[in-house]
C-alpha positions in Angstrom: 0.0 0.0 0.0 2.8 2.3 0.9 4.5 2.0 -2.4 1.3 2.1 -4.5 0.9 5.8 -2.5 4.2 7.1 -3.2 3.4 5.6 -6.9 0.3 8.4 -6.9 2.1 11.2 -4.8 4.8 11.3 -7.9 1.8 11.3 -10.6 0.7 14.3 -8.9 3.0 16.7 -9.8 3.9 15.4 -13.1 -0.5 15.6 -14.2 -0.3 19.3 -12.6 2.6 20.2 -14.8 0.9 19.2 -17.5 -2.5 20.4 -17.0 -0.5 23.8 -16.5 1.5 23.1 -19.7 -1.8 23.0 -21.3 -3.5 26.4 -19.9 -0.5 28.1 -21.2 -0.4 26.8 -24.6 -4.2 27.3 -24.7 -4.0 31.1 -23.5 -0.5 31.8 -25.3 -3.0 30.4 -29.0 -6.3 32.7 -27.9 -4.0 35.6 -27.1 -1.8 35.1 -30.5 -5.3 34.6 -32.9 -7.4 37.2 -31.2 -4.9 39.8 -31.7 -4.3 38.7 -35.4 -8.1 39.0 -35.7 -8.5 41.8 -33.8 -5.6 43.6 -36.0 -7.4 43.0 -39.2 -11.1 43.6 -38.0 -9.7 46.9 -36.9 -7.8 47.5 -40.4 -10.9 47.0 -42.6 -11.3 50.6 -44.8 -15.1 49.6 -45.9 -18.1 47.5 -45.3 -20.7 46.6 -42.4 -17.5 46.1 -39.5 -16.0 49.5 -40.8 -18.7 51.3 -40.6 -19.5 50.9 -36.9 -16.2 51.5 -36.3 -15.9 55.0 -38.0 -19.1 55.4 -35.7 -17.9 54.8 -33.1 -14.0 56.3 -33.2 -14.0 59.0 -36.5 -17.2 60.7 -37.4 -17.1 64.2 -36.7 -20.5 65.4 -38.6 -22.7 67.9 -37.0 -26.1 65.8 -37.7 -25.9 61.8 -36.6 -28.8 59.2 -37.7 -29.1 56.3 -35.3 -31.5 53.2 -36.2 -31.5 50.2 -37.7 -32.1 49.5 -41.9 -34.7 51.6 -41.8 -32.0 54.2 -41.0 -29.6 53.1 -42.8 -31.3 53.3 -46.2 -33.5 55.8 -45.3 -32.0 59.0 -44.8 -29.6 60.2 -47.1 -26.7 62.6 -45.9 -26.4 64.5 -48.8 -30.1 65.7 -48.3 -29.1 67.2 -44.8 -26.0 68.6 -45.4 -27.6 70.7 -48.7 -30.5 71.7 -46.7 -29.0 72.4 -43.1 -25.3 73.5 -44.2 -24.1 71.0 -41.7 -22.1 67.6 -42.4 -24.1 64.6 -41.7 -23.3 60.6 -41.2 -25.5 57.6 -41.0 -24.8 56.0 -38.0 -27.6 53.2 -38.7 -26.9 49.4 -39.0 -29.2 46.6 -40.5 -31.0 44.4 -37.4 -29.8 46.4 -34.8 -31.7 48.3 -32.1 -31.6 50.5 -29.0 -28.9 48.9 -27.3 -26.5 49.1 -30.5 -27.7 52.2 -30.8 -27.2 54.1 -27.3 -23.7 52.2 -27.4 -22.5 54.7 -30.7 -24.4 57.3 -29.4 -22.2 56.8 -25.9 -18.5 56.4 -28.1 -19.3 59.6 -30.1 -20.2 61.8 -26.9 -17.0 60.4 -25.2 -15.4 62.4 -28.1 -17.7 65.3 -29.0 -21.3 66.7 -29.2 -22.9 66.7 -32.8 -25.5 69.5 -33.1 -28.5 67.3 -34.2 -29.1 63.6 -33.5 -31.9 61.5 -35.7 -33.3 58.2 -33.7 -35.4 56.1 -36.1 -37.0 53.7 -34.1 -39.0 50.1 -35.1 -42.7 49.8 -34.4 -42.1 47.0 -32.4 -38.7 48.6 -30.7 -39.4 47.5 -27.2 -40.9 43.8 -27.3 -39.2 41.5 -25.0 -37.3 38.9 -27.7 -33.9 36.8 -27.2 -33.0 38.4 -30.7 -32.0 41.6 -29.4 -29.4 40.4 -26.6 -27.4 38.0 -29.3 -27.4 40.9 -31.6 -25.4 42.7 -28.9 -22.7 40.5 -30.6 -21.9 43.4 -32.9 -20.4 45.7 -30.1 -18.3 42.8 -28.7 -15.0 43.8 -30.7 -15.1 47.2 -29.0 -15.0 46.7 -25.3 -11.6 46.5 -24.7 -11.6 50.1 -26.0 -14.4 51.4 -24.7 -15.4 50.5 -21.4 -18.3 53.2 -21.6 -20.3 50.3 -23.2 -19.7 47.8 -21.3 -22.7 48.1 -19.0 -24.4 47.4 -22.1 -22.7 44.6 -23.6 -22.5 42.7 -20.2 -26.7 42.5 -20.8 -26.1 40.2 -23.3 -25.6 37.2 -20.1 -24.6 37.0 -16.6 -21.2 35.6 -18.0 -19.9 38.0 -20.7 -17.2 39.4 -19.0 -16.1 36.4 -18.4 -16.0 34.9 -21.6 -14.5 38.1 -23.0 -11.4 37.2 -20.7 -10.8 35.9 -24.0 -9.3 37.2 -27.0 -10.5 34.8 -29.4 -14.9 35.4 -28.3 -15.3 38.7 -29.3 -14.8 38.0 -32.9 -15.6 34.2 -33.7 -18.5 34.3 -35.6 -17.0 36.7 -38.0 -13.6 35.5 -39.4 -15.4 35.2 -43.1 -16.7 39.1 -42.8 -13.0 40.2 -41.4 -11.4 38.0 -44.1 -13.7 39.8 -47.3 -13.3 43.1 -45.4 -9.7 42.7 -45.9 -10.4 42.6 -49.6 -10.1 45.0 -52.4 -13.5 42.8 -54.0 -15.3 44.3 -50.4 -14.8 48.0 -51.6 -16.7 47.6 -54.8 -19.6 45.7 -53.6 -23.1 47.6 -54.2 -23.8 46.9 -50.6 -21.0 47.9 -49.1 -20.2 51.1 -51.2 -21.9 53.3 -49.2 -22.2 57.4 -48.8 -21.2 58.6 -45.4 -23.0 55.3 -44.0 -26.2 55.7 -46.2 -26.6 53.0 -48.4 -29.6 52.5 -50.7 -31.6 49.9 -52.0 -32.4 50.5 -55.7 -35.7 48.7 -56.9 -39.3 49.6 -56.7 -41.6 47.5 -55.0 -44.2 45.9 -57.1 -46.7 43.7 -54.7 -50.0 44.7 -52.8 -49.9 46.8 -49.3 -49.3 44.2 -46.5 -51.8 44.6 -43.5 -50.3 44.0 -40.2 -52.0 43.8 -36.3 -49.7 44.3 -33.3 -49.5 41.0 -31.3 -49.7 42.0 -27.4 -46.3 41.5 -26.6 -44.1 41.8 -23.2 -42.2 45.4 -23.2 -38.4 44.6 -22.4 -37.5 47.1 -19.1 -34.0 47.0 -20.3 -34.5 48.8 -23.5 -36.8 50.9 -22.6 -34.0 52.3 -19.7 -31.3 52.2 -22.8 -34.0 54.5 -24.4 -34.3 56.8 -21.9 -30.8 57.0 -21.6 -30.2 58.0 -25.4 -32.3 60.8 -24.4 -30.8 62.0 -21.5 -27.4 61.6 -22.9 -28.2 63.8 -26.1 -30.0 66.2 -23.5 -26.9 66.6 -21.3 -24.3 66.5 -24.3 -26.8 69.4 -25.7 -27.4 67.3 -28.7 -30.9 68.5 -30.5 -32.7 65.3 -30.7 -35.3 63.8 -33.0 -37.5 60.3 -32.4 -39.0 59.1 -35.4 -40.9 56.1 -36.8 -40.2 55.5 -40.6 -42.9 55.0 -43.4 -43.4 51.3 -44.1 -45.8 50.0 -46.8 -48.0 48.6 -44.4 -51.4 48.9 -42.8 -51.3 48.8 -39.2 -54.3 47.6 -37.5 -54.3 48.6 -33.6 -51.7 50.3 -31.8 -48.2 49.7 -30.7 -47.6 49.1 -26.9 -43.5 50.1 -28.2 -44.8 53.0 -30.2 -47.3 54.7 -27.3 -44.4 53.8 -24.5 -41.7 55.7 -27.1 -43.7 58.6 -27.6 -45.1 59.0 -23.9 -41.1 59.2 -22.5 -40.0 61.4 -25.9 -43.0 63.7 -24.4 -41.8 63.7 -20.8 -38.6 64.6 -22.0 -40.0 67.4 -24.6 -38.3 65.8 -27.2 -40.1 66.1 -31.0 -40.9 62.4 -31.7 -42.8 61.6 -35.6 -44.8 58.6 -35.8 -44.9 58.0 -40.0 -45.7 54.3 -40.2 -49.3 54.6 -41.1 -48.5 57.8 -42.7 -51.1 57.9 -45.9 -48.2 60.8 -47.9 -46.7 57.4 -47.6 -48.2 54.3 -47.9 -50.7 55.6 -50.9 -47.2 56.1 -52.7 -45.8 52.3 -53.4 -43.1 53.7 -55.9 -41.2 55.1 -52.7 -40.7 51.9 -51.5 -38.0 49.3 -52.2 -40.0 46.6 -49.6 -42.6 46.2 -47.6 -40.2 48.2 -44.8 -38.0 50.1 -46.7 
């Protein structure tokens, strides 16, 4: 028995040493990959990644426009800069919603204070869905630069700052996108060649007005906060801001718990907030839309 103990009591040390053998090759390959990955996400000059990063770190235009699509192929730069005199930048990114979008507004105030800020909001902004936390994905790449996010980006679980202990999670769903980005083929792609962050979709759409009722849905608390602080933020950065809903070619039947909460807040604030979605200058138009949202 005595021997078969001292047998174990020197497999000990030698299973420790290579369990801790293994941690360091393990750590020593995340650090190595997610900093390659991390250099080229960061060295994209176009495209989807770019653009949030330019957001976030580089724009300097007077008028920002936060949303998702509907922003981002809605409003057209140009237009505001010829009417207003003021340089403008489209801040808006497919899929996204207020948590994305209080996250740029936060990295562009750390900088400086535009004069006008545009938030498009969805018609359904505020319902409680899984979809919104994993799209809080998109902001992983920036939290080691800037923590006034992080608050934000830790909603997405209970365990995010733990998993972003490595360098590897923040950017391993999107090796393909850094890999294109890195591309000269990326810079001439129609949806990628954009117009200070406006892109536009070019087709008319030929199919019937889509009728739509508003399921009664659960209101997510933790948006509506993120909303409230986009307002306040703008209001203590004395940022001139602007809630709107877009146009959509759709017939809404009933009302939107999101839309009425939106607009109730925007008017405790005293903040101007347009609700266009059933807006008949709109919907009795069908060549001004591309799709049924756009």
């Amino acid at each position: 028995m005595r021997i078969i103990k001292k047998i174990k009591e020197k497999r000990i040390p030698h299973f420790l040493k290579n369990f801790l053998l293994f941690l360091i090759i393990i750590f020593l390959l995340d650090y190595s990959i997610g900093s390659l990955l991390r250099y080229f996400y960061f060295k994209q000059s176009s495209g989807l990644l770019y653009r949030t990063t330019y957001a976030m770190d580089s724009t300097r235009a007077e008028v920002v426009i936060f949303g998702s699509s509907t922003a981002n192929h809605h409003y057209y730069p140009k237009l505001f800069e010829d009417r207003l005199q003021m340089s403008a930048y489209n801040a808006g990114r497919d899929g996204n919603g207020i948590f994305y979008h209080t996250s740029i507004l936060k990295c562009i105030l750390k900088r400086y204070s535009p004069k006008i800020a545009i938030l498009d909001l969805s018609t359904e902004e505020f319902n409680k869905d899984q979809e919104s936390y994993d799209r809080i994905s998109s902001l992983l790449p920036y939290y080691d630069s800037h923590p006034e996010i992080h608050s934000i980006i830790q909603l997405k679980s209970p365990y995010e700052k733990y998993k972003l202990l490595s360098k590897i999670y923040p950017f391993n769903s999107l090796i393909f996108t850094i890999a294109i980005g890195n591309t000269n083929y990326n810079k001439n792609r129609e949806t990628t060649n954009d117009e200070n962050g406006y892109l536009p979709i070019k087709r008319i759409w030929n199919r019937p007005i889509a009728t739509y009722s508003f399921p009664k849905m659960e209101l997510d608390t933790n948006k509506i906060n993120s909303y409230r602080i986009f307002i306040r933020d703008c209001i203590n950065s004395n940022v001139r801001l602007y809630i709107i809903i877009s146009p959509r070619f759709v017939k809404y039947l009933g009302r939107s718990s999101s839309i009425a909460t939106a607009s109730q807040i925007a008017n405790e604030f005293k903040i101007p907030f347009y609700n266009f979605s059933n807006c008949a200058d709109f919907i009795n138009h069908q060549e001004f839309f591309a799709n049924v949202l756009h």
